[in-house]
C-alpha positions as CSV (number, residue, x, y, z in Angstrom):
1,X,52.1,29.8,161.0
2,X,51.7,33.2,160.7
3,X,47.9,35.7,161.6
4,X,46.6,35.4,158.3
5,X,46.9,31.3,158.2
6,X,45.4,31.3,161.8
7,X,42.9,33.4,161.1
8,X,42.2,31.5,157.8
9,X,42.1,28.5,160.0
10,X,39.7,29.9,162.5
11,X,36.7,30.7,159.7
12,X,37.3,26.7,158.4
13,X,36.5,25.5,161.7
14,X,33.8,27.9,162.7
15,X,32.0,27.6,159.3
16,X,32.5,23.2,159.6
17,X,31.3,24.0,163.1
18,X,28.4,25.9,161.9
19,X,27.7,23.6,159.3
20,X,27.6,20.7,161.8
21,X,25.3,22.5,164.2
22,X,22.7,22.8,161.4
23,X,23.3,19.7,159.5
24,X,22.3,17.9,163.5
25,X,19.7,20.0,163.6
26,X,18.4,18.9,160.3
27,X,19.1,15.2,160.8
28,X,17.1,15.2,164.3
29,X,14.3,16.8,162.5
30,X,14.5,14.7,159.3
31,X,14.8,11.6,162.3
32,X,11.4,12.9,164.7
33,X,9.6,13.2,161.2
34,X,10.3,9.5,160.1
35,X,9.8,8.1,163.9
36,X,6.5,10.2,163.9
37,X,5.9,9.1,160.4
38,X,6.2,5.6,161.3
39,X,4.7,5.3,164.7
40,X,8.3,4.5,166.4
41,X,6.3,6.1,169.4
42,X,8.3,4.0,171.9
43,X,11.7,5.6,171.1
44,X,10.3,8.6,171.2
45,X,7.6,10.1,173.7
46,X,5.0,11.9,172.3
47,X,4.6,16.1,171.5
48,X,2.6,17.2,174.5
49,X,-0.7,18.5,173.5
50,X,-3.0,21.0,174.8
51,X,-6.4,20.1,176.0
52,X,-8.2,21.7,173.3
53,X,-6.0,19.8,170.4
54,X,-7.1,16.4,172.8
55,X,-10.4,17.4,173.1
56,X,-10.6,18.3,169.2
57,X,-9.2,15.2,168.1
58,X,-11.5,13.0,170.4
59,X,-14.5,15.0,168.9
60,X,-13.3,14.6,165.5
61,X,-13.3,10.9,166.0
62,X,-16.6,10.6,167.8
63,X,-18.1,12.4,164.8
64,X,-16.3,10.9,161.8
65,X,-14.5,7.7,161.0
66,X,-12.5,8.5,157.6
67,X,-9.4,6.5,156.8
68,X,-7.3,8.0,159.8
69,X,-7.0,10.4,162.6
70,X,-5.9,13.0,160.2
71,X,-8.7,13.1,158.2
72,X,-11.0,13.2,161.0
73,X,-9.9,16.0,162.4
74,X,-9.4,17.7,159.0
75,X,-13.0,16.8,158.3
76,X,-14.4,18.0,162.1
77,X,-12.4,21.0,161.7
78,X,-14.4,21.9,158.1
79,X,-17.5,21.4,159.7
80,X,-17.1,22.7,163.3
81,X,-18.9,26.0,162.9
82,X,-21.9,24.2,161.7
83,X,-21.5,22.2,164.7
84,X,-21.0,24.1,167.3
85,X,-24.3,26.0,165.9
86,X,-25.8,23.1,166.2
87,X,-24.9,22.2,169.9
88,X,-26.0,26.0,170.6
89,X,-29.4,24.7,169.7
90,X,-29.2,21.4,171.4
91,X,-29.0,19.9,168.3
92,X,-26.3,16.8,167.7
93,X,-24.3,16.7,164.5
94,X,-24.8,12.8,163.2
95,X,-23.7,13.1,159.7
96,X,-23.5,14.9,156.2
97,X,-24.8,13.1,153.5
98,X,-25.0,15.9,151.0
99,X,-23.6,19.7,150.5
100,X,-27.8,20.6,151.4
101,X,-28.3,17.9,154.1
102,X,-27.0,17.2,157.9
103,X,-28.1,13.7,159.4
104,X,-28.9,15.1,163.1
105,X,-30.5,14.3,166.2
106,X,-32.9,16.8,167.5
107,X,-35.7,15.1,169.6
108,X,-39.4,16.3,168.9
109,X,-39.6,20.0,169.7
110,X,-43.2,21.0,170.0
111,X,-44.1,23.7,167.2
112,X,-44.6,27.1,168.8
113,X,-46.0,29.2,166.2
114,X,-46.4,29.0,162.1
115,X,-44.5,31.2,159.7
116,X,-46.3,33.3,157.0
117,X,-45.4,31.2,154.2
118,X,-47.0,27.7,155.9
119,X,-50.1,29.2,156.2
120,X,-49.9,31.0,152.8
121,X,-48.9,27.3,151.5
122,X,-51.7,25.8,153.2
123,X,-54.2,28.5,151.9
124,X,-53.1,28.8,148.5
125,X,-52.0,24.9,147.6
126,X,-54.9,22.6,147.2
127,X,-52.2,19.4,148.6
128,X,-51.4,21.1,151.8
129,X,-54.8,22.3,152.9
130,X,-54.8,20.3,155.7
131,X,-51.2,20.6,157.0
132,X,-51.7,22.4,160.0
133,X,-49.5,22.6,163.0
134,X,-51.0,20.0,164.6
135,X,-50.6,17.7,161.5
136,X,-46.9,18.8,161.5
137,X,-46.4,18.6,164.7
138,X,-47.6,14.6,164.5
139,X,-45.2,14.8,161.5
140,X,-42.1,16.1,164.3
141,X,-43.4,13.2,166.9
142,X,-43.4,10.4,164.3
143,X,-40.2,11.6,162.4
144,X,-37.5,8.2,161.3
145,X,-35.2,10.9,160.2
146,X,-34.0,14.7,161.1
147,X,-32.2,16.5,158.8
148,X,-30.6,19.8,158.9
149,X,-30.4,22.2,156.3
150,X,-27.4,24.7,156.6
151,X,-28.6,27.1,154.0
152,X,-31.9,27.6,154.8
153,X,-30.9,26.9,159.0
154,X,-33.8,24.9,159.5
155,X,-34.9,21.3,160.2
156,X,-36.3,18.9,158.4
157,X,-38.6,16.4,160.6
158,X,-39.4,13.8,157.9
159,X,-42.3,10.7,158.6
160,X,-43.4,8.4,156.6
161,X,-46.4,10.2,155.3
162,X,-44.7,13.5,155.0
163,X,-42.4,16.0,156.5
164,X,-42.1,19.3,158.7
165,X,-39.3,21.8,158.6
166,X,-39.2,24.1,161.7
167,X,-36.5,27.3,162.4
168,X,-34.6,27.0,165.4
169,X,-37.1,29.3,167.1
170,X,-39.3,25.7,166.5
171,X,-41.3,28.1,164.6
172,X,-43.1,25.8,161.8
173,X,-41.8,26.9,158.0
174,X,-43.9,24.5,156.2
175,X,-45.3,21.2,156.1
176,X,-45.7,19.1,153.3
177,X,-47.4,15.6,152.7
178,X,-45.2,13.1,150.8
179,X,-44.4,9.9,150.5
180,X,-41.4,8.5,152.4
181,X,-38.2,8.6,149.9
182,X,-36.2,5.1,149.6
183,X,-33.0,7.0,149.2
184,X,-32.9,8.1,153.1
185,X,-33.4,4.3,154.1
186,X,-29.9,3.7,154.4
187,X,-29.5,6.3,156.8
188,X,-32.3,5.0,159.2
189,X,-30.0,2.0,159.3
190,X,-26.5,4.3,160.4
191,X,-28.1,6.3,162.4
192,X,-30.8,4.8,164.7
């Protein structure tokens, strides 16, 4: 066998070496991803997590219950901003029931002041005459439903006889008598 051969020789085996080293490597990825796929948990111990993955997946199932872990996170991570607003505010996230409206829990703040546009509404439309902050305060007290508005960052305190939206400041926007809409009854059911 002469240098040439040997050396010839030497490149075979590293490059099958080589080839083995990342064909294993492939393999025990390709064989985590099917355990992990199918929950052979036992085999395998679990990725450790941080805390804050934990703590993001236990908030994403305490706020939404989709078809799966996944989803719940993927969901709670779409919404977080709005959320974490929210909790700045005291406010609790419940649940989106349209791309305008947020199902939420926000007690019965007590209205500290009216904007300009409630009282222009109340001066200038002959239906809200009486809506002062008193009657939309009794409107906040008697509320079966809280809904938050993202655009508009407000609150919507809605009674049966009508409804009061308030800032975060708790600052009334406007008041407005109306009827209580069917549509939101099956939310007082979810949600009370």
């Amino acid at each position: 066998m002469n240098i040439t051969e040997v050396i010839n020789e030497s490149i075979i085996t590293f490059n099958i070496y080589a080839y083995c080293v990342v064909l294993s490597g492939y393999i025990k990825h390709r064989c985590s991803y099917y355990f992990l796929k199918n929950n052979h948990m036992d085999r395998f111990p679990p990725p450790s997590r941080s805390g804050s993955a934990r703590s993001a997946q236990h908030k994403a199932n305490r706020y939404f219950s989709l078809s799966g872990p996944e989803e719940n996170l993927r969901e709670y991570l779409k919404e977080k901003p709005i959320i974490d607003l929210l909790e700045q505010q005291g406010v609790e996230y419940k649940q989106r029931i349209s791309e305008k409206e947020i199902i939420v829990s926000a007690g019965a703040p007590k209205i500290v002041s009216e904007s300009a546009h409630a009282v222009e509404n109340r001066a200038v439309k002959t239906d809200r005459a009486d809506m002062t902050a008193e009657r939309a305060q009794s409107f906040v007290d008697s509320a079966k439903l809280t809904l938050y508005q993202p655009e508009r960052q407000t609150l919507k305190f809605m009674a049966e006889d009508g409804y009061a939206v308030l800032n975060f400041d708790h600052k009334l926007v406007t008041a407005v008598p109306q009827k209580w809409r069917k549509k939101y009854d099956d939310y007082l059911e979810e949600n009370q």
